[in-house]
Phi, psi and omega in degrees: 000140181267156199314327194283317169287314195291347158284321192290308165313283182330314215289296184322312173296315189278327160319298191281332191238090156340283222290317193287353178269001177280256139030290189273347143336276168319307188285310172331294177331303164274005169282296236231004147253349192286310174295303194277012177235357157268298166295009146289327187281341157260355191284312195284009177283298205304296187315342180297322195275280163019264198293350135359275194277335161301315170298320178292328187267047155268300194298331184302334216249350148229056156274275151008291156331297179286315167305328171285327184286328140340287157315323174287317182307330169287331197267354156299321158331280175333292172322309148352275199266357162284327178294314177327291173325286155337288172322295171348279195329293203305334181276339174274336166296334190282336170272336170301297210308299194305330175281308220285294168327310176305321148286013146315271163350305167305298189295324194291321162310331204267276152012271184304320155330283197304306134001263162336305174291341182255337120007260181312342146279331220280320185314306202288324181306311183310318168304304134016271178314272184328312182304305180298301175296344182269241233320339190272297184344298202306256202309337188063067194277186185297194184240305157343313224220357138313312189304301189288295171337309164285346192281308184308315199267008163266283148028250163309311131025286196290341169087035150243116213253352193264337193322131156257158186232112181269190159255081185096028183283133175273154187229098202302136194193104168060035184105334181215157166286128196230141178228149176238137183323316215192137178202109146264139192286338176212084047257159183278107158233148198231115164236148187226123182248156132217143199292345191172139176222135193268314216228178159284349174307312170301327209280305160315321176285327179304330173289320169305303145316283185340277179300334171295333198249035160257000175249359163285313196270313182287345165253020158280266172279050168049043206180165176232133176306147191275333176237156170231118183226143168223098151288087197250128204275343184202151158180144177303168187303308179285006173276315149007271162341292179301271214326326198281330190292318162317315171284324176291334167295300199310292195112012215247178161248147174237131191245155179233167184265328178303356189262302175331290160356298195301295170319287168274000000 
């Protein structure tokens, strides 16, 4: 029979036969609970698989969980001992402040000492100066050995309190004697005094002395002098002057005598 009668046939039975149409009623029916209970069954897999994965990512978030709370413990930990650290910190700022006042305290006293110590040269110097100038009044010394005197109290200044400072010292040099206004050898200083200069003519030979007998003094004793003084006891004012613009070429120091004066 071919597919086409036997639909025609079928069609025909559920027209005319109840019972039969009842009968294939009944089987439709369970086909199609039969379907519909195979996607139920796939339906509660995939949930299944779902909540599956929902339970993992529950144990993952308190896995998770447990390292933050592990990590908070340290980091209170840390805080801890960072608050410790801080005190710290703050008793040792407290013991600076307190030394440093006292050493505050230390310098101000020390100030004043010193303040005091320095009172007390100003005193001895002036004494000093007086005592010297009324003895140089007194004895009528030279202008030379006024010259070496102050050259001696620069000197000490500079912290050679031993230095000597001679007068006319003679010097053997190639052969011939070469004598110097003022000379100490150590430290090696070389001065030329002379009591008065008239002209810039006088003033250029005297620098010109000067300077001759400081290459005499440096091959003499091996060494280049630690000072160069040209003392001059008077002189006009534009002569003055020429001396001071020589000595800024030169390098030398120039004592006038009325300034010296001025010291002692």
């Amino acid at each position: 029979m071919e597919v086409s009668e036997l639909k025609a046939k079928l069609l025909e039975l559920l027209e005319v036969d109840e019972e039969f149409r009842y009968a294939v009623a009944g089987k439709l029916g369970l086909l199609e609970l039969l379907r519909r209970l195979d996607k139920l069954e796939q339906g509660q897999e995939r949930l299944w698989r779902s909540v599956e994965k929902l339970w993992e990512e529950v144990r993952a978030l308190r896995e998770e969980q447990v390292r933050l709370w592990e990590n908070q413990e340290r980091l209170w930990q840390e805080v801890k001992a960072l608050r410790e650290g801080q005190v710290r910190i703050w008793q040792n700022i407290e013991r600076l402040e307190e030394r440093l006042s006292r050493v505050e305290r230390g310098q101000a006293e020390l100030r004043e000492d010193l303040e005091e110590l320095r009172r007390g040269q100003e005193r001895l110097w002036k004494y000093v100066k007086g005592g010297f100038e009324g003895v140089r009044r007194a004895l009528g010394v030279s202008f030379e050995e006024y010259a070496a005197s102050f050259i001696g109290f620069m000197l000490d200044e500079l912290g050679y309190p031993e230095a000597k400072v001679e007068l006319r010292k003679p010097v053997l040099h190639r052969g011939r004697i070469v004598e110097f206004d003022i000379l100490c050898e150590e430290p090696l200083v070389v001065a030329e005094a002379t009591l008065r200069l008239e002209s810039k003519e006088e003033a250029e030979a005297e620098v010109k002395k000067l300077m001759e007998r400081a290459e005499v003094a440096a091959e003499v004793f091996g060494k280049r002098p630690l000072m160069l003084v040209l003392a001059v006891g008077n002189a006009p004012e534009e002569v003055v002057e020429r001396l001071r613009e020589r000595a800024a070429e030169h390098g030398f120091k120039l004592l006038i005598g009325r300034e010296m004066r001025e010291v002692f």
